[in-house]
C-alpha positions in Angstrom: 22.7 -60.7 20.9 22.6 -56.8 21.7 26.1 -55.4 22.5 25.2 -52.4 24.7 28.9 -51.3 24.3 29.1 -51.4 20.8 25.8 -49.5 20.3 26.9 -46.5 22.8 30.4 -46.5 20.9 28.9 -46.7 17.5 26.4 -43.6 18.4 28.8 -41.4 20.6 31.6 -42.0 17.6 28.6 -41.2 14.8 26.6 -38.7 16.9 26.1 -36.6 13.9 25.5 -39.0 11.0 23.0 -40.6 13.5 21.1 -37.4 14.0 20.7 -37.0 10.4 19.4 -40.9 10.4 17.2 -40.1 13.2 15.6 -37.1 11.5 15.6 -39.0 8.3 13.8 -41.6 9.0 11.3 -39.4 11.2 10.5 -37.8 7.8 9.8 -41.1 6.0 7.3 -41.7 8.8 5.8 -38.8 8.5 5.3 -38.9 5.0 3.7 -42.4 5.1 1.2 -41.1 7.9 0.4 -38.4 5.2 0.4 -40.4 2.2 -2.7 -40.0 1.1 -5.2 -43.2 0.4 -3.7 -44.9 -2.8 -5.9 -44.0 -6.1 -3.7 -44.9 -8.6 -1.5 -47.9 -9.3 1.6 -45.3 -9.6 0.5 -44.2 -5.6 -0.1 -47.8 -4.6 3.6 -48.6 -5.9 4.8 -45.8 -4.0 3.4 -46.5 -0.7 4.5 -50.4 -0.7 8.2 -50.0 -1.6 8.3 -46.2 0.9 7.1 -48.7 3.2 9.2 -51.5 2.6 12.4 -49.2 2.7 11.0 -47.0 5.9 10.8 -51.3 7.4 14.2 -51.7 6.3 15.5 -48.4 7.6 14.2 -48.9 10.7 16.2 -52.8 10.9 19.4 -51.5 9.6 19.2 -48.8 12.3 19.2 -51.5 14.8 21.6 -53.7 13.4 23.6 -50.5 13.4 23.3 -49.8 17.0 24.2 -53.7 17.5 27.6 -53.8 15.9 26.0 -56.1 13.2 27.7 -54.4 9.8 27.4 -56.9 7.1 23.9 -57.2 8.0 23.0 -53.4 7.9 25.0 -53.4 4.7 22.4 -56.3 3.6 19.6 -54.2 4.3 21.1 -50.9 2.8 21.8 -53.1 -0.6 17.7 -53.9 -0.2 16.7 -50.8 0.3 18.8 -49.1 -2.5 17.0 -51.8 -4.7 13.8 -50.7 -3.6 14.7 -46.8 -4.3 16.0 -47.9 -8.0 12.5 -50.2 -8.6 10.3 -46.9 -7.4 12.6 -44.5 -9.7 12.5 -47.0 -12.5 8.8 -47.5 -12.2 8.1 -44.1 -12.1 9.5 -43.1 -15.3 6.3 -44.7 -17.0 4.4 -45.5 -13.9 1.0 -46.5 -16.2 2.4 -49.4 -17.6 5.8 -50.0 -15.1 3.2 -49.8 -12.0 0.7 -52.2 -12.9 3.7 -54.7 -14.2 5.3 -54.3 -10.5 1.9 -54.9 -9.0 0.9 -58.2 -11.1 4.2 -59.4 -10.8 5.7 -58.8 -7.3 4.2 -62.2 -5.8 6.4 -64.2 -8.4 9.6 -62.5 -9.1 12.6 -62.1 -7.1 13.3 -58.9 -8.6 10.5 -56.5 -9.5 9.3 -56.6 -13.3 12.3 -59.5 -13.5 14.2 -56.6 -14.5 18.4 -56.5 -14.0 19.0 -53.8 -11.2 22.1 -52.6 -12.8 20.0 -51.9 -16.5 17.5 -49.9 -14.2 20.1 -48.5 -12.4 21.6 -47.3 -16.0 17.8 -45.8 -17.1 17.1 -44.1 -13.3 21.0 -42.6 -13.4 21.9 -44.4 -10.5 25.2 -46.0 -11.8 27.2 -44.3 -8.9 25.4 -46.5 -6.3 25.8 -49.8 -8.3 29.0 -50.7 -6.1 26.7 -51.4 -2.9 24.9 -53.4 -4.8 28.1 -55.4 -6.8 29.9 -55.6 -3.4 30.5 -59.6 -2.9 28.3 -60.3 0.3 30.8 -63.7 1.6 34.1 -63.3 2.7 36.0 -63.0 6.5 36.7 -59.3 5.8 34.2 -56.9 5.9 35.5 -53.5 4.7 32.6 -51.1 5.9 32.2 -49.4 8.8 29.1 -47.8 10.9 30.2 -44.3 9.4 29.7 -45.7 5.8 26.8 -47.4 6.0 25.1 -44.4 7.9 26.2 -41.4 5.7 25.3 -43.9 2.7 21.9 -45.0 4.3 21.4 -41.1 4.4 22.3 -40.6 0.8 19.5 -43.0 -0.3 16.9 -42.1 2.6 17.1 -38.3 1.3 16.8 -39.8 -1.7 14.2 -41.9 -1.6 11.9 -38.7 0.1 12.9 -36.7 -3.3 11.4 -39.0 -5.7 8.4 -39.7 -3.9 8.0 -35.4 -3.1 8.7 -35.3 -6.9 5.8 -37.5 -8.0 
């Protein structure tokens, strides 16, 4: 259930981080309005995981504002894998892009791929303790402030490598 309270406190607490998440994930839409028609697999890879993580951004911000941390930490973990599939693909995005593509219906990973050896080969190494973070436990050691300056990190992120391509 929506805790009004929680949400003001989070937001008046974070005002700063949450404009930068705001204006963040303004961007992302605006770039997928603007993406143009996909006419190569690379650009059709592209689109679906922006998409996917602009879908996810958009959840965690509301499972932000609803005091719901170890969810939003759920979705930051799903959208950092989507950032490291779209970097890893795009360092041979002929043959990783049409591999992603044929095999995204069947696999619960893209490419059935380990995210921490495409973590290694994208130079994302830093991030892997989001990912390596045990998900079950009573004690949840994250906070709004975390996730949101981390959900930054990767939204800004994300825009470079697709601005990049």
């Amino acid at each position: 259930m929506y805790n009004e309270e929680a949400g003001a406190c989070i937001m008046n607490h974070h005002r700063e981080l949450w404009g930068t998440y705001e204006n963040l994930a303004g961007c992302m839409g605006t770039q997928l309005i603007e993406h143009p028609f996909p006419q190569t697999m690379e650009s059709l890879v592209s689109l679906e995981l922006m998409t996917k993580f602009h879908t996810s951004l958009l959840a965690e911000r509301l499972l932000l504002n609803s005091g719901f941390f170890q969810e939003a930490y759920c979705i930051l973990r799903l959208m950092l894998e989507y950032t490291i599939t779209l970097k890893f693909i795009l360092l041979l995005p002929e043959e990783r892009a049409v591999l992603y593509m044929d095999d995204d219906a069947s696999a619960p990973r893209p490419l059935n791929f380990d995210i921490v050896l495409m973590a290694d080969e994208t130079n994302m190494q830093e991030w892997l303790p989001v990912i390596e973070h045990p998900l079950s436990g009573y004690s949840f050691p994250y906070e709004a402030g975390y996730l949101l300056a981390k959900s930054c990190e990767l939204t800004a992120l994300m825009l470079e490598t697709v601005r990049n391509r």
